[in-house]
Rosetta silent file (secondary structure, phi, psi, omega in degrees, C-alpha in Angstrom):
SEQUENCE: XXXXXXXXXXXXXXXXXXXXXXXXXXXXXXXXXXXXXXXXXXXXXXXXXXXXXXXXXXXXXXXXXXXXXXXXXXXXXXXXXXXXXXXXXXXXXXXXXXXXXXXXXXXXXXXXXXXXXXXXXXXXXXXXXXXXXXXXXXXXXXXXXXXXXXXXXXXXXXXXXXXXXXXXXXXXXXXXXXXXXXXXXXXXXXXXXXXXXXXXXXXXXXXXXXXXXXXXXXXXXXXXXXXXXXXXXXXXXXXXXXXXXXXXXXXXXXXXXX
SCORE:     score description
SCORE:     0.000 S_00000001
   1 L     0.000  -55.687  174.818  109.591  105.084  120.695 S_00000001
   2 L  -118.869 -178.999 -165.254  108.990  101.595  118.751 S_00000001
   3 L  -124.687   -9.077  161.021  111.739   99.984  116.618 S_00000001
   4 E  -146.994  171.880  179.934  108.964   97.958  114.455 S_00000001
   5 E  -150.254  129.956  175.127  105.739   98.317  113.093 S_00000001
   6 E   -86.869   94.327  177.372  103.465   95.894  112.048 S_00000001
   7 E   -96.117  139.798  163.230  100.611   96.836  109.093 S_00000001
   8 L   -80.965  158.976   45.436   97.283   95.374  108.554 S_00000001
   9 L    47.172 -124.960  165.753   96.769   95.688  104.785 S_00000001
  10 E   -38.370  136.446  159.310   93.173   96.083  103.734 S_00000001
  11 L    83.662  -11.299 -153.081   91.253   99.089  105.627 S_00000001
  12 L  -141.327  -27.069  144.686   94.131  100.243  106.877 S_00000001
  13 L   -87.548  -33.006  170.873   97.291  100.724  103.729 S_00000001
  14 E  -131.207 -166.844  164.194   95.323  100.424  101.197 S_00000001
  15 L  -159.897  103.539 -138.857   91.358   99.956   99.982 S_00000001
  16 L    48.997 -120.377 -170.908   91.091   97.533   97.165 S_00000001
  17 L  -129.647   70.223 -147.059   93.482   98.853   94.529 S_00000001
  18 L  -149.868   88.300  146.092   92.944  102.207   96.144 S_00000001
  19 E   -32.583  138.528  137.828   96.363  103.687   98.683 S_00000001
  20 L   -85.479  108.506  175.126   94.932  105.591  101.656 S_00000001
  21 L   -18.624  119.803  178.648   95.965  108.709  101.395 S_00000001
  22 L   110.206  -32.291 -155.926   99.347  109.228  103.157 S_00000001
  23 H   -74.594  -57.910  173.001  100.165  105.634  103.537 S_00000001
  24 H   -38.273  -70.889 -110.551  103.656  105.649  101.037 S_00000001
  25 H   -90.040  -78.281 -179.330  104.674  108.764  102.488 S_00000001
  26 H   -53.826  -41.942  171.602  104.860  107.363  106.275 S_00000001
  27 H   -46.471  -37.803  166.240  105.696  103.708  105.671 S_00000001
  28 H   -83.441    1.442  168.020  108.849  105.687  103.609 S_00000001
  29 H   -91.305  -60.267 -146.182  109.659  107.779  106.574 S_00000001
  30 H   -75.792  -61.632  178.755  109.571  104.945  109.339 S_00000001
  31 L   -44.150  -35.158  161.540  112.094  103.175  106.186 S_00000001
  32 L   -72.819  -27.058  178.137  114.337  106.402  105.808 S_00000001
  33 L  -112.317   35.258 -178.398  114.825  106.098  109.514 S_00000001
  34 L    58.604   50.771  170.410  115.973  102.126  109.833 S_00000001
  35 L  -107.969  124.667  165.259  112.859  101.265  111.659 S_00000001
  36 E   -37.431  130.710  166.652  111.540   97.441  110.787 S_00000001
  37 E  -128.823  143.021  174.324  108.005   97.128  108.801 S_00000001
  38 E  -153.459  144.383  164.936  106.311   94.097  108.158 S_00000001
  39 E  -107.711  155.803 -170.412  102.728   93.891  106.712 S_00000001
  40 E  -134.403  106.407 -157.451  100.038   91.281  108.045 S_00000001
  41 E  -118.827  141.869  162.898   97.189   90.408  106.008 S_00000001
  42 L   -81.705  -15.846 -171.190   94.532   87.262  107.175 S_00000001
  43 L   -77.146  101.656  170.150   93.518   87.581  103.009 S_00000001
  44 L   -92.522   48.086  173.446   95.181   83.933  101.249 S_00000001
  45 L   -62.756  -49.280 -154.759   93.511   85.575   97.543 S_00000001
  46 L  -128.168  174.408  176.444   97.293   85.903   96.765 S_00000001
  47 L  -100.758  158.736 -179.279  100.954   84.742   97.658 S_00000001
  48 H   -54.610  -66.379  176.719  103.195   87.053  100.016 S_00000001
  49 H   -49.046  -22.150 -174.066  104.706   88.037   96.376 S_00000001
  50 H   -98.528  -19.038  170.973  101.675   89.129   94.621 S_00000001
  51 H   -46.771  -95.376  148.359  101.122   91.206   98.183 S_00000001
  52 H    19.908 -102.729  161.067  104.465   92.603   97.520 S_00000001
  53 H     0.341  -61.930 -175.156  103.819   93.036   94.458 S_00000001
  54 H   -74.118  -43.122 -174.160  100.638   95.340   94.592 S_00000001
  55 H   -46.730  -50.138  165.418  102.526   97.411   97.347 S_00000001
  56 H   -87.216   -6.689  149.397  104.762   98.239   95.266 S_00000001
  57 H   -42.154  -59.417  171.557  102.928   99.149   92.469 S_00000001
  58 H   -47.699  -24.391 -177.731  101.097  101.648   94.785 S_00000001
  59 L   122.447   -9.427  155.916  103.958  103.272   95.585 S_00000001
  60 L  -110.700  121.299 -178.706  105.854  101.199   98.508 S_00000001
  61 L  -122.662  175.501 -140.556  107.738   98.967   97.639 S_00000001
  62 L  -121.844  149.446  179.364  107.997   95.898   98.969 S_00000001
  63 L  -103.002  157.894 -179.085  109.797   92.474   99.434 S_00000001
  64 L   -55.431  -76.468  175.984  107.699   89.192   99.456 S_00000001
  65 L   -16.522  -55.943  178.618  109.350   88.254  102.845 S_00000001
  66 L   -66.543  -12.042  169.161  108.332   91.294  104.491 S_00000001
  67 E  -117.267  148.549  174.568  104.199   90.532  104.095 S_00000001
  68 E  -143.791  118.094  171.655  103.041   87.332  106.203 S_00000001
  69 E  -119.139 -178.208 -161.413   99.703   86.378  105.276 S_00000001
  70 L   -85.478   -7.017  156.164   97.308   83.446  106.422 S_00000001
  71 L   -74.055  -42.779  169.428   98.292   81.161  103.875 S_00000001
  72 H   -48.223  -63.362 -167.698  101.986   81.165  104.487 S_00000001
  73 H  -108.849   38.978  143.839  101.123   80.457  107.966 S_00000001
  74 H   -86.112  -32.006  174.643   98.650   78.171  107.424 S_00000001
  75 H   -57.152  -56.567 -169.061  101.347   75.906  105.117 S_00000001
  76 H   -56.375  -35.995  169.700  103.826   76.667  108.557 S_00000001
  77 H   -47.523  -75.191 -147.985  100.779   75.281  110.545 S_00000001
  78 H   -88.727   -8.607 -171.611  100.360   71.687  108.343 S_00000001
  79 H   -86.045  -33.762 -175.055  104.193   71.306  107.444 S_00000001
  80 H   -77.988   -8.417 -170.251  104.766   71.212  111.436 S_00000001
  81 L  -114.812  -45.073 -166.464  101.690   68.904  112.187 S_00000001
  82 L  -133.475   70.992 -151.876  100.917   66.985  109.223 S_00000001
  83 L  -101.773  161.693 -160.786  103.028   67.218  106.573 S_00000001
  84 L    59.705   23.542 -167.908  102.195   65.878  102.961 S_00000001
  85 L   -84.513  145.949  171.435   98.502   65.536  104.363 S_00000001
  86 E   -90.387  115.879 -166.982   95.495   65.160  101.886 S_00000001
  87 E   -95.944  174.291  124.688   93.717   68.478  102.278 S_00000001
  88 L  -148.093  139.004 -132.137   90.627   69.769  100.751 S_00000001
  89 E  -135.845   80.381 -176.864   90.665   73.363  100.519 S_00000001
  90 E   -73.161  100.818  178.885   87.765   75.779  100.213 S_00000001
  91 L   179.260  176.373  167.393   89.653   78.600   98.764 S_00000001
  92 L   -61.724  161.031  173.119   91.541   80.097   95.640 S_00000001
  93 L   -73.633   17.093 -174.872   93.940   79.230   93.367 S_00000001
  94 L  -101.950  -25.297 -156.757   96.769   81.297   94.468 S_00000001
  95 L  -112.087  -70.793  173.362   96.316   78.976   98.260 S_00000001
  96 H   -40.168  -34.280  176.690   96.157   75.671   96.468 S_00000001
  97 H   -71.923  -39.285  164.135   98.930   76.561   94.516 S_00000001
  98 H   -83.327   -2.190 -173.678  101.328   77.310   97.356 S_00000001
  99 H  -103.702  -20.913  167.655  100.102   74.431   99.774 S_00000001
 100 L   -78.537   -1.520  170.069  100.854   71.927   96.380 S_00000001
 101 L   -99.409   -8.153  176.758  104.222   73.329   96.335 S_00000001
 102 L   -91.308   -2.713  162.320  104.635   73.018   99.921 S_00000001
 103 L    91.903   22.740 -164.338  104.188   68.936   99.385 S_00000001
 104 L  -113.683  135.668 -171.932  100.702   68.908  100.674 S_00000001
 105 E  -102.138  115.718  159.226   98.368   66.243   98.061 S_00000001
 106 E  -102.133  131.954 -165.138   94.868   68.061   97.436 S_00000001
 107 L  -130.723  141.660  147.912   91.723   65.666   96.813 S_00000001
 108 L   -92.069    1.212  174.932   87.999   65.900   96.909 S_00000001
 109 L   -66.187   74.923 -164.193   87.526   62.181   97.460 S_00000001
 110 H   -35.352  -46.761 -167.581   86.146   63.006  101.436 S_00000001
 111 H   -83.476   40.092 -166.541   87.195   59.429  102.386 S_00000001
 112 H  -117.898  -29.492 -155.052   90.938   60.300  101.504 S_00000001
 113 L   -97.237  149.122 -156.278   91.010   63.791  103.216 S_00000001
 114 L  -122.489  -16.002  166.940   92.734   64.128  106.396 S_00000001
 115 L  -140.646  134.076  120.435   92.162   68.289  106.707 S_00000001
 116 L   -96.409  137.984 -166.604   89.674   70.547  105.534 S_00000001
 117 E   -84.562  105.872  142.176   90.744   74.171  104.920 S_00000001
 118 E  -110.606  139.441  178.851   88.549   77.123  105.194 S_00000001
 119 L  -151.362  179.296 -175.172   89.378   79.763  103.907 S_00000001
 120 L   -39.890  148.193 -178.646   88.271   83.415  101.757 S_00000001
 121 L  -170.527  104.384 -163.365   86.687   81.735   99.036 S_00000001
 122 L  -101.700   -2.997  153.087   84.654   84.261   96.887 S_00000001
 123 L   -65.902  -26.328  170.385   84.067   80.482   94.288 S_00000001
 124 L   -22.292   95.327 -152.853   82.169   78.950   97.315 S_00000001
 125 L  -106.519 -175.201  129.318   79.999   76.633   96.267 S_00000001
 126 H   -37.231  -75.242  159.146   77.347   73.810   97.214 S_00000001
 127 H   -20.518  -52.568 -160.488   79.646   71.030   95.755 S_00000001
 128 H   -91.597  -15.845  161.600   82.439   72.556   97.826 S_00000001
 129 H   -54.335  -36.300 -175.929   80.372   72.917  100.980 S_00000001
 130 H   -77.036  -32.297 -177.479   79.224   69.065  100.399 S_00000001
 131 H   -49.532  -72.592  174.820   82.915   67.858  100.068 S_00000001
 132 H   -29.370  -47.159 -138.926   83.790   69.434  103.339 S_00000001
 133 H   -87.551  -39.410 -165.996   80.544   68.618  105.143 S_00000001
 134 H   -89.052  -48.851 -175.127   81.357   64.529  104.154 S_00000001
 135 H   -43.239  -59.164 -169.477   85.389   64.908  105.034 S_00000001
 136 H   -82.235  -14.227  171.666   84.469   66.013  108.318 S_00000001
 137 H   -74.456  -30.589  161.022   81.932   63.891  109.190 S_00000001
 138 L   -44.698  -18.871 -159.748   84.402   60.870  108.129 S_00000001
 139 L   114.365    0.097 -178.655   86.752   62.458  110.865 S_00000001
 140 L   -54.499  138.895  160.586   88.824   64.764  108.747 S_00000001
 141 L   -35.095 -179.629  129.306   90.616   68.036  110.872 S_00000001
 142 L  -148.567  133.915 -166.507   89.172   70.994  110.083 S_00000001
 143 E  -127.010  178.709  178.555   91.057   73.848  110.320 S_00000001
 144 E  -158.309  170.826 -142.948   90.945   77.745  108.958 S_00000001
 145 L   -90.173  -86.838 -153.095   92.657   80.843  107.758 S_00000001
 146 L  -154.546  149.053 -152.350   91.302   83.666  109.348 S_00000001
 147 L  -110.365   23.263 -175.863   88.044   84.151  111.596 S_00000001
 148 L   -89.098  133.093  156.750   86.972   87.494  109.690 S_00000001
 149 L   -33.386  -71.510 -174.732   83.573   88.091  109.040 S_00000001
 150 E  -124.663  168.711  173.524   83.870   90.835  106.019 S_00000001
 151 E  -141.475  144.520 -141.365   86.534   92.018  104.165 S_00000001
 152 E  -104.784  141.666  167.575   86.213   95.658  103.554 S_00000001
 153 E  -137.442 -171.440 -132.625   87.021   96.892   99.385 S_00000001
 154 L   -80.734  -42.395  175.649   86.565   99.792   97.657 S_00000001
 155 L   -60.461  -12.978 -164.494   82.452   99.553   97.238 S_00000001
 156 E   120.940 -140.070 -177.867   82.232   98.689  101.203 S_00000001
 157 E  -130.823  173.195 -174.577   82.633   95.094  102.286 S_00000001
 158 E  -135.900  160.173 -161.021   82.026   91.203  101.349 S_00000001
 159 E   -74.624  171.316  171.497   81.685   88.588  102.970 S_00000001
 160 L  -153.509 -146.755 -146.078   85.104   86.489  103.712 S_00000001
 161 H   -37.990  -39.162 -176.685   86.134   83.652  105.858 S_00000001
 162 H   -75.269  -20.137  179.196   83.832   83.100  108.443 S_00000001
 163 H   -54.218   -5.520  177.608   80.855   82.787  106.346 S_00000001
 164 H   -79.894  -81.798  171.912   82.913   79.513  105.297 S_00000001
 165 H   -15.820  -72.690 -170.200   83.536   78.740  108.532 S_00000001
 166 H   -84.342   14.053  160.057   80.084   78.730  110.030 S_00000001
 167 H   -83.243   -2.111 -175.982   78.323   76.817  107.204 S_00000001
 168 H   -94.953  -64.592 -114.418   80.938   73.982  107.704 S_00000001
 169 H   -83.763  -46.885  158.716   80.588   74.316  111.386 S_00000001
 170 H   -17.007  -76.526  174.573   76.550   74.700  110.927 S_00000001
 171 H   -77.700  -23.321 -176.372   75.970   71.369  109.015 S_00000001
 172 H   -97.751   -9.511 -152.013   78.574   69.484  110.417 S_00000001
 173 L    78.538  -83.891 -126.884   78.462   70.034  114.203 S_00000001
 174 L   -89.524  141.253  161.346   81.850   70.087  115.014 S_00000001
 175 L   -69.027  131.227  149.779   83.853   73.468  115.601 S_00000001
 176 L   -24.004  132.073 -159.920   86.889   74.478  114.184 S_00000001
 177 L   -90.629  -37.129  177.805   89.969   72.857  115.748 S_00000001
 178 E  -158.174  157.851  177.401   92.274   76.053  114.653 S_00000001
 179 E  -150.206  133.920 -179.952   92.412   79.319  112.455 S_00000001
 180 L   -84.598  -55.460 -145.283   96.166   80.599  111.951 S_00000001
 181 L   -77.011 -176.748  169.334   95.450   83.944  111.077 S_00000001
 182 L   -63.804  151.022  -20.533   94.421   86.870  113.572 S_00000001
 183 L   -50.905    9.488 -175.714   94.246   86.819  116.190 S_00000001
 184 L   -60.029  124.986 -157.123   96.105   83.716  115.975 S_00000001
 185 H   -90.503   -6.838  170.896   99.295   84.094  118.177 S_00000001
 186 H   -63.431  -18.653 -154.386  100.974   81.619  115.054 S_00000001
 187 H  -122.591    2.622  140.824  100.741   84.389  112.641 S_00000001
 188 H   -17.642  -75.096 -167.331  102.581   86.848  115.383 S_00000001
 189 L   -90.420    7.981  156.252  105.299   84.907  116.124 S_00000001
 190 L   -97.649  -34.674 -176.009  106.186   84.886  112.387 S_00000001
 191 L   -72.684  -13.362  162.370  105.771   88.381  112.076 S_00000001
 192 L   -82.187  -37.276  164.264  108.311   88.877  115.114 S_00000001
 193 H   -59.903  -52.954  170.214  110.591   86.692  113.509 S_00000001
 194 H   -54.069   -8.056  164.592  110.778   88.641  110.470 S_00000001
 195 H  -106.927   12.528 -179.877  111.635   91.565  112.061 S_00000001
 196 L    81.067   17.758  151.094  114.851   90.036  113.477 S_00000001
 197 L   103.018  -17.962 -173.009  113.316   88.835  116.927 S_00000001
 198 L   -18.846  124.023 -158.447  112.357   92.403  117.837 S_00000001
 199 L   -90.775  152.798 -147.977  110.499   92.011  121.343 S_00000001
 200 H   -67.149  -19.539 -170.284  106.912   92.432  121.141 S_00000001
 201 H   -88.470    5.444  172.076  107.024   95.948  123.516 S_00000001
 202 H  -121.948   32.132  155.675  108.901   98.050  120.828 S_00000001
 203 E  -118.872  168.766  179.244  106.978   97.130  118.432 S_00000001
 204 E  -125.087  167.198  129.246  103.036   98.653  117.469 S_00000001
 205 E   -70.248  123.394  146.240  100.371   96.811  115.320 S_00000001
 206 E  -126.610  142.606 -162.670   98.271   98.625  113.056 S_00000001
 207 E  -157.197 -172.085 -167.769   95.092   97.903  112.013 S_00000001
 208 L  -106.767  -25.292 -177.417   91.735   98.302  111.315 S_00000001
 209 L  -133.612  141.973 -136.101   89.702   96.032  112.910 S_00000001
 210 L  -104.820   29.046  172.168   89.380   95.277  116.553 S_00000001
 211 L  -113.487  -13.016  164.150   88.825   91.845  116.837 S_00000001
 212 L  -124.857  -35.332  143.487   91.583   90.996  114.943 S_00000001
 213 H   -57.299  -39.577 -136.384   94.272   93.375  114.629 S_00000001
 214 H  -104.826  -63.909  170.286   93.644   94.928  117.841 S_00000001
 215 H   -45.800  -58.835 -168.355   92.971   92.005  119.853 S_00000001
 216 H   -60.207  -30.986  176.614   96.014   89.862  118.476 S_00000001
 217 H   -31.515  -80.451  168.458   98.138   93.148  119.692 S_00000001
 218 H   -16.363  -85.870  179.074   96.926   93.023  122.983 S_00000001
 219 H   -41.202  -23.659 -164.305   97.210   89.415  123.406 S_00000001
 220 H  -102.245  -16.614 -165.893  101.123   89.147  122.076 S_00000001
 221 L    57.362   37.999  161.252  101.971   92.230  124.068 S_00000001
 222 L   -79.286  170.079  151.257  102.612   95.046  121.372 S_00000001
 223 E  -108.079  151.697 -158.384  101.279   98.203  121.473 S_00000001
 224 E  -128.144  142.787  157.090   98.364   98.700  119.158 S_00000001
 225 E  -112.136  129.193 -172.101   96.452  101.677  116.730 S_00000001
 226 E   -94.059  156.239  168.358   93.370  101.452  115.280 S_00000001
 227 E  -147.054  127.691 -137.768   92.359  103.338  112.513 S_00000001
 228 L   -74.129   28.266 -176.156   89.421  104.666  111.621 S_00000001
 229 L  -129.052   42.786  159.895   89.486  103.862  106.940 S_00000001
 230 L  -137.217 -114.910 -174.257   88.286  100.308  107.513 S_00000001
 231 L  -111.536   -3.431  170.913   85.648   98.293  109.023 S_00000001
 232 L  -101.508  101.421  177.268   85.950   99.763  112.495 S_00000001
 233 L   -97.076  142.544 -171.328   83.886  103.293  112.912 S_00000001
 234 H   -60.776   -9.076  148.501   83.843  105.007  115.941 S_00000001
 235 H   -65.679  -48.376 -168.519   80.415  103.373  117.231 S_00000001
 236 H   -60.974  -55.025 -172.030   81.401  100.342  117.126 S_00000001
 237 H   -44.646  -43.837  170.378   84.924  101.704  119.167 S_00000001
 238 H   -78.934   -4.608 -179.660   82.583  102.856  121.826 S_00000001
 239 L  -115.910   32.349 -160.169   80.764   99.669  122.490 S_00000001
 240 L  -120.525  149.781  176.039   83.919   97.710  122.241 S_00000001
 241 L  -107.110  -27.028  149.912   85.837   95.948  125.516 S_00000001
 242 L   -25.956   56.952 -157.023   88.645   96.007  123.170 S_00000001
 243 L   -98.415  144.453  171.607   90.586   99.238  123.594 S_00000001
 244 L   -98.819  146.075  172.239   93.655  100.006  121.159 S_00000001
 245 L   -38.062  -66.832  175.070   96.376  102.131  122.609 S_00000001
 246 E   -83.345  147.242  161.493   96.281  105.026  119.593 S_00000001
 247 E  -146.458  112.756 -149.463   93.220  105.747  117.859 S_00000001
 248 E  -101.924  144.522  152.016   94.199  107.395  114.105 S_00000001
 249 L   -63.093  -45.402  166.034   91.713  109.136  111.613 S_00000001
 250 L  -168.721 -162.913 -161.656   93.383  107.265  109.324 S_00000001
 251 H   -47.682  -54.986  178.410   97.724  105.524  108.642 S_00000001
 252 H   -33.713  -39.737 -156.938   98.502  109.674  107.840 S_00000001
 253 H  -121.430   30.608  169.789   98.511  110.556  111.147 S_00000001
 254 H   -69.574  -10.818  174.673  100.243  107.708  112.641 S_00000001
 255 L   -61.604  -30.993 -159.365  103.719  110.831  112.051 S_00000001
 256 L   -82.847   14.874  169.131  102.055  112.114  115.525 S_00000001
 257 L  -111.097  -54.547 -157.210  103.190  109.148  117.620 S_00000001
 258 L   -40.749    0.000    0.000  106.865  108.452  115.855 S_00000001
C-alpha cells in the first residue's frame, strides 16, 4: 500500500530512553520487505548521528542520513539564505556545534547578529533572553526550529521550543519570520528526498502529535497515523479539526495497515 514511511521520534518510537513496545519489531519488518524509512524529529538536543545512534542502541539500527531533524534543516535553511551569517542561538551545544561547522560565525555582541535562533533550549536563561530581545530590536532575523509547545519524556512532558519562541516574540514585538521544523513544508521536502524522491501519496507519516506531525502530512499530501503513546490522547482527537487518516493505540499496530 505505501512504499515509505516517515517516523516521528519522541511519543511515537520511543519515550525518552524508553522503546515503545513493538516499535523494532515493525520498523524491522517494513526493512525486511525493501520499504523506505526515514525518521523526523523537530528535537536539535542532538546531531542526526547521535539520533542514529540512540536508535540503534534500542534495537533499530540506524544510519545518520536516514533521521532529519530541525537542526539539519535549519543549517539547509541559513546556508541557502544567508550563509556565514552571525547568528545567536538560544539552544544546545550539539546545534551550535553543527551550525559552526556549517560556516555560520556565532556571537552575542546583538549589534553584530544578523539571525536569532530559537530553539529547545532546556539552559534558557535571562542573559540569553536579553541577547535576543537587543539583536532583534537592532533588526536582526529571527527565525526558529520547531513551533512545539512540550516535548513529551518518560516522566510526562517539558516545556520545548515555543516557550522560547513566545518570550522573544512577547518582549520584542515582532513575530517569527520562519520555523523549519513541523509543520514546516522545508523539513518534508528533505525527508522526500531521502527516500529517493518517493511521491508524497505512497508514502504515510507517523506521529504523535496533531499539530505537527499530522498537520505537516496533510499539508504535503501523505497519508498520515496518529498514535495514541505521546502527547495526543483521544480528547484532545475529538476536539481536533485535524483528522489523521489511521488512528493506532500505539507504532505496534501500525502491522494492521501494511
Amino acid at each position: 500500500m505505501f512504499k515509505g514511511f516517515i517516523f516521528d521520534l519522541d511519543g511515537t518510537v520511543y519515550k525518552g530512553d524508553h522503546l515503545i513496545p513493538g516499535a523494532d519489531e515493525v520498523i524491522g519488518l517494513l526493512k525486511e520487505r525493501g520499504l523506505r524509512v526515514v525518521y523526523l524529529t523537530n528535537k536539535p538536543l542532538e546531531t542526526r548521528g547521535d539520533y542514529a545512534g540512540k536508535l540503534t542502541r534500542l534495537g533499530i539500527p540506524t544510519a545518520a542520513e536516514e533521521v532529519i531533524n530541525s537542526s539539519s534543516a535549519m543549517v539547509d535553511y541559513l546556508k541557502k539564505r544567508a550563509p556565514g551569517a552571525r547568528l545567536f542561538v538560544i539552544g544546545e551545544t550539539p546545534f551550535l556545534d553543527e551550525l559552526k561547522e556549517a560556516g555560520f560565525v556565532l556571537t552575542e555582541e546583538a549589534e553584530k547578529i544578523e539571525y536569532v535562533i530559537a530553539a529547545f533550549d532546556r539552559t534558557f536563561d535571562y542573559r540569553k533572553l536579553n541577547i535576543g530581545f537587543q539583536a532583534i530590536r537592532r533588526g536582526a532575523h529571527f527565525v526558529a526550529t520547531n513551533p512545539d509547545r512540550t516535548c513529551p519524556v518518560a516522566e510526562g512532558e517539558i516545556p520545548d521550543c515555543a516557550a522560547v519562541i513566545a518570550a522573544l516574540e512577547a518582549t520584542t514585538g515582532k513575530r517569527v519570520e520562519a520555523i523549519v521544523g513541523k509543520p514546516s513544508p522545508l523539513i518534508i521536502e528533505a525527508a522526500l528526498k531521502q527516500m529517493g524522491g518517493l511521491p508524497a501519496a505512497e508514502c504515510l507519516l507517523i506521529g504523535d502529535r496533531l499539530e505537527t506531525d499530522i498537520l505537516l502530512g496533510r499539508e504535503a499530501g501523505l497519508a498520515t497515523a496518529l498514535v495514541l503513546t505521546g502527547v495526543t490522547d483521544e480528547a484532545t482527537l475529538r476536539s481536533s479539526a485535524c483528522r489523521p487518516d489511521f488512528v493506532l493505540g500505539s507504532i505496534r499496530c501500525l502491522k494492521g495497515i501494511l
